[in-house]
RODO-2510 file (C-alpha; in nm, 4 decimals, decimal comma):
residues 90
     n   res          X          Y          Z
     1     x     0,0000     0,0000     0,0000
     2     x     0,1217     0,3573    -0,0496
     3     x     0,1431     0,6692     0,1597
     4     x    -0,1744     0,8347     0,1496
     5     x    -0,0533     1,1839     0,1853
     6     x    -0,3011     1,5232     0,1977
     7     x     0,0116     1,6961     0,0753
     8     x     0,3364     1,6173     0,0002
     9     x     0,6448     1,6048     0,2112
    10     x     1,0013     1,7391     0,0951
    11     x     1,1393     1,3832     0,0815
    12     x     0,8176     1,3204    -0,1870
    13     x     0,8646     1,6109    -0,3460
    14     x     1,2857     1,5372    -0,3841
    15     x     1,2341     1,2172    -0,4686
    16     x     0,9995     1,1990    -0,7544
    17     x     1,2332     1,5411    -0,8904
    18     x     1,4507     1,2461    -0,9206
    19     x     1,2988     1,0652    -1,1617
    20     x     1,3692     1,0962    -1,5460
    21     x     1,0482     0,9466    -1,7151
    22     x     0,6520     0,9683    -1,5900
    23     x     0,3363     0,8734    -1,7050
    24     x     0,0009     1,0947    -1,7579
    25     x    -0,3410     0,9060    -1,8034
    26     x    -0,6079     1,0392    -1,8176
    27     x    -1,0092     0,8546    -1,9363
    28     x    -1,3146     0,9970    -2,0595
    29     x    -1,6128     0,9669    -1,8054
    30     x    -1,8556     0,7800    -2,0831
    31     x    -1,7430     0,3517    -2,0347
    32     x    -1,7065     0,3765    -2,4121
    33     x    -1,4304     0,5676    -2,3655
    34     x    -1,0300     0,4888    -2,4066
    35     x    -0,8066     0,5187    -2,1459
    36     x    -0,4975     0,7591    -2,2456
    37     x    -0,1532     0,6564    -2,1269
    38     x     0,1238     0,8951    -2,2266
    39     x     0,4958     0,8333    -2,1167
    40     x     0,6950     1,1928    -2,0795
    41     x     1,0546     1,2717    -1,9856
    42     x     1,2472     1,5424    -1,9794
    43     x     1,2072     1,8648    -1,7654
    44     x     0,8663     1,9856    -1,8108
    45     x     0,7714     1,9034    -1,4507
    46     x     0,7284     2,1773    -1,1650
    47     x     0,5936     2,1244    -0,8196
    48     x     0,5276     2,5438    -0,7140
    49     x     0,4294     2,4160    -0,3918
    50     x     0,3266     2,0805    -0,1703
    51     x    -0,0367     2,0902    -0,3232
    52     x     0,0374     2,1755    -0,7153
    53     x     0,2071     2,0026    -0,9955
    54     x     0,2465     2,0946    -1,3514
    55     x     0,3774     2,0230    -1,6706
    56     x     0,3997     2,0875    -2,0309
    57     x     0,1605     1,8868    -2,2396
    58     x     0,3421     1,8548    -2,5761
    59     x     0,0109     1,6598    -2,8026
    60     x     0,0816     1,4158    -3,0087
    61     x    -0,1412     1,2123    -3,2197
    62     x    -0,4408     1,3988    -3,0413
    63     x    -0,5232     1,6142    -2,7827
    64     x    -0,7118     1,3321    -2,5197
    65     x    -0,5139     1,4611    -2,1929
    66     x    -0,6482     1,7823    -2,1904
    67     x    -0,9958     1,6920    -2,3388
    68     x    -1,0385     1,4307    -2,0860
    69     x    -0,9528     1,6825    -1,8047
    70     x    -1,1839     1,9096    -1,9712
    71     x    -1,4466     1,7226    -1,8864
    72     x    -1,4092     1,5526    -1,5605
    73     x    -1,0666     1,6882    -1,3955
    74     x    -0,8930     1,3509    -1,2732
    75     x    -0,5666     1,3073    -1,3828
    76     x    -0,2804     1,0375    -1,2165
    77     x     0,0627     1,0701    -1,2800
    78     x     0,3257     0,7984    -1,1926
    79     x     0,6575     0,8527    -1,1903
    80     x     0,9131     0,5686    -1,2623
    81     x     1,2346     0,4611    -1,0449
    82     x     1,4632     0,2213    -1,2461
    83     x     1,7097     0,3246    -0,9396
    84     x     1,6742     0,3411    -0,5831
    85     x     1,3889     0,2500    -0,3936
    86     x     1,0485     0,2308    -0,5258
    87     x     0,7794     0,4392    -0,4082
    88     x     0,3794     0,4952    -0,4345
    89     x     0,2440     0,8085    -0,3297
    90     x    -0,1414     0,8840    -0,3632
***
């Protein structure tokens, strides 16, 4: 199970800085919907404070990320560790 966190501590915060790739998904609310699953890397990732993240959303084939939050808001991010410790923070 991971930390359930109401915001996020500066050893979160340093460690998923770390990290050199991340995922955004984001789904439509309808079931008939696909699920969009986006690998990013680079630096295009900011935490302004404890509470906030954000990023630059370069679109690819389409523009699903930000049509999806559009319309219902919920977004998850997961960063990935291929060194060090693993961690899951929701």
């Amino acid at each position: 199970m991971g930390d359930l966190l109401e915001t996020l501590t500066d050893a979160h915060l340093d460690w998923a800085r770390s990290q050199r790739i991340f995922f955004v998904s984001t789904a439509p609310l309808a079931q008939s919907g696909h699920i969009n699953c986006s690998p990013k890397g680079g630096d295009c990732f900011r935490f302004p404070d404890r509470d906030t993240f954000i990023y630059a959303d370069y679109t690819g084939s389409g523009n699903e990320t930000i049509a999806h939050l559009n319309e219902n808001g919920r977004i998850l991010i997961m960063f990935c560790a291929f060194e060090g410790s693993p961690r899951i923070m929701r």
